[in-house]
C-alpha positions in Angstrom: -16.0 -17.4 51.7 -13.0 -15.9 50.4 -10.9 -16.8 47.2 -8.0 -17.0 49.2 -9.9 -19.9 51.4 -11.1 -21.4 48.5 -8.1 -22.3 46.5 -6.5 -23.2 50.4 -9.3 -25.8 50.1 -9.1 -26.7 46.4 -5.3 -27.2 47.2 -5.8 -29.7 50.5 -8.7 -31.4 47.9 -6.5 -32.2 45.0 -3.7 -34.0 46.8 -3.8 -37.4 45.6 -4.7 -39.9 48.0 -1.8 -41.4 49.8 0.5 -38.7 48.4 2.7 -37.0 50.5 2.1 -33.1 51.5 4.8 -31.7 49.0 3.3 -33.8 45.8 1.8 -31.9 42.9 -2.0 -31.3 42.1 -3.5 -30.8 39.1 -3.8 -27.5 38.5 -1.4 -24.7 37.5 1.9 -23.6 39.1 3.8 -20.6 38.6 7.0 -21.5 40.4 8.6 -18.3 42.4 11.9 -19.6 44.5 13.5 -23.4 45.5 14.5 -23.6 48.4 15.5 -26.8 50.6 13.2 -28.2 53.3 13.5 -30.7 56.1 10.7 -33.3 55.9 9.2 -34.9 59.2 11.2 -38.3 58.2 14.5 -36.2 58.5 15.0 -35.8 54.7 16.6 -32.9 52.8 14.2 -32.1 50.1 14.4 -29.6 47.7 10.8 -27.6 47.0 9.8 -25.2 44.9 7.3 -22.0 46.5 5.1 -21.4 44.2 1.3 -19.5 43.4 -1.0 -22.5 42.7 -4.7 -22.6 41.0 -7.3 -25.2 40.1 -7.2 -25.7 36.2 -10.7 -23.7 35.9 -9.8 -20.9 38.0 -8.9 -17.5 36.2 -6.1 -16.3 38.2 -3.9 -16.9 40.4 -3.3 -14.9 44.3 -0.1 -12.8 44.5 0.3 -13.7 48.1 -0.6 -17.5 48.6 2.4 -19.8 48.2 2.6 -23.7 48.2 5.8 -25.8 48.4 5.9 -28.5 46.0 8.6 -30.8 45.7 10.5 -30.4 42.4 11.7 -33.8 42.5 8.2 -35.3 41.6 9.1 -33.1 38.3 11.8 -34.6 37.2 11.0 -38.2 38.3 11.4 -41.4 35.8 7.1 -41.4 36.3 6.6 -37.9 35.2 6.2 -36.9 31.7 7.4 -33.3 30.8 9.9 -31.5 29.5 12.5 -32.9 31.9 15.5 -32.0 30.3 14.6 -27.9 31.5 16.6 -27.2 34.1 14.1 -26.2 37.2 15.3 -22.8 37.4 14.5 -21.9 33.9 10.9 -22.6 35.1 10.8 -20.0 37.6 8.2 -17.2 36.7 6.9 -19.3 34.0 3.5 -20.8 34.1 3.7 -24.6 34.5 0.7 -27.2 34.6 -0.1 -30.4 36.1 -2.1 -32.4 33.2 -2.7 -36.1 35.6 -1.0 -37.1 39.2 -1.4 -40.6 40.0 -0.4 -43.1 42.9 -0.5 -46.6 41.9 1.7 -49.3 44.0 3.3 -45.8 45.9 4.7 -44.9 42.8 3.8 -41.3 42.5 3.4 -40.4 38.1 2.3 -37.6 36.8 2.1 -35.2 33.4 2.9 -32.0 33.2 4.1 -29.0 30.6 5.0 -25.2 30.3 2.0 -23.1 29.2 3.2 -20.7 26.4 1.3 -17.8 28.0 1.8 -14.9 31.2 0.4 -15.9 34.2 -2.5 -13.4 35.7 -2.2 -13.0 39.1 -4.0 -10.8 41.3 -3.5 -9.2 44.5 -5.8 -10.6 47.6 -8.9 -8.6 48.1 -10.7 -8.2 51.6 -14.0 -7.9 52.4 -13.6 -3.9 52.7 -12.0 -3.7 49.5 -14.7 -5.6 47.5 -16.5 -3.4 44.9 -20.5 -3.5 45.4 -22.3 -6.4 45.0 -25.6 -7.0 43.1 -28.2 -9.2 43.7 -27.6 -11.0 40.4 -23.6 -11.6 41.6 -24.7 -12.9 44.7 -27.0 -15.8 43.3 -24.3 -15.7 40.7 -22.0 -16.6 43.8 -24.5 -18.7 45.7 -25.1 -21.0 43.0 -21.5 -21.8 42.0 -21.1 -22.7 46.1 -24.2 -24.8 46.2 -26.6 -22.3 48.1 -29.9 -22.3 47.0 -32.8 -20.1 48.2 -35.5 -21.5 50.6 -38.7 -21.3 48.1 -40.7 -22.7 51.2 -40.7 -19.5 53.7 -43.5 -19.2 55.8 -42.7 -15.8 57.6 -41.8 -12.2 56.0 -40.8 -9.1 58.1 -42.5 -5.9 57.8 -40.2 -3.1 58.7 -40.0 -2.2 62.2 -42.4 0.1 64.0 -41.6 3.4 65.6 -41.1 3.7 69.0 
C-alpha cells in the first residue's frame, strides 16, 4: 500500500468519534490556504487546506491536502496560542497535542512546532528505488504481515518445453 493511502487512512482513523469531518486530529498540520466552505447543514465555514501527518510519521506529502476547520483552533475548548492570528500560521508547522469530545463539546490542545516542516513529493510504484528483501520484511512487519512458516509445497523452476 502506498504512503499516500496510508496517511488517507490514518487521517479517516484519527477523527474523534462523533466529531464532524472538518475537526482536527492529532497529528501535525502544516496549514497552506483558508478558504470558506459550505457545510451539508448550510453553514459558512471557514477551513484551512492543509498537508496533515500522524505524529510518528517522518514527513509529510506535498500533494495530499485536508480541510480543517480553523474555528476548532481558536475555540474557548482549545488550548494554544490563540491570540496568533490564523494567517501567521500559514507554512508553519502546527500540532495537535489531544482532541476530545465530551457532552459534544469538541476541546483540544495544540502548538506551533519551532522547526521546518519536511515534505516530500508523492512517489509511484515506477518511481520507487529497488527494494531488498530486508525492506520488504522491514515493510511487512510494520503492516502486520507475517510469513507462513507452515508451507507444505515449494516450486522448482519450470521445465523446458
Amino acid at each position: 500500500m502506498s504512503t499516500t493511502l496510508l496517511i488517507k487512512s490514518a487521517y479517516q482513523k484519527a477523527l474523534v468519534k462523533g466529531a464532524h469531518e472538518l475537526a482536527p486530529r492529532v497529528g501535525h498540520y502544516v496549514f497552506q490556504k483558508c478558504k470558506m466552505k459550505t457545510t451539508s447543514k448550510g453553514l459558512e465555514v471557514a477551513v484551512m487546506e492543509s498537508l496533515w501527518k500522524p505524529l510518528a510519521e517522518p514527513s509529510f506529502i506535498e500533494s495530499l491536502t485536508f480541510e480543517v476547520a480553523i474555528r476548532s483552533f481558536y475555540s474557548i475548548n482549545a488550548q494554544g496560542p490563540k491570540y496568533l492570528d490564523s494567517n501567521v500560521l500559514i507554512n508553519k508547522m502546527i500540532i495537535v497535542k489531544e482532541v476530545k469530545l465530551e457532552n459534544n463539546i469538541l476541546s483540544m490542545s495544540w502548538d506551533v512546532v519551532d522547526e521546518n516542516p519536511i515534505i516530500s513529493k508523492p512517489k509511484s510504484l515506477f518511481s520507487m528505488a529497488p527494494m531488498t528483501y530486508s525492506d520488504i520484511n522491514k515493510m511487512n512487519s510494520k503492516l502486520g504481515i507475517v510469513d507462513n512458516p507452515n508451507t507444505t509445497q515449494v516450486y522448482d523452476a519450470p521445465d523446458d518445453f
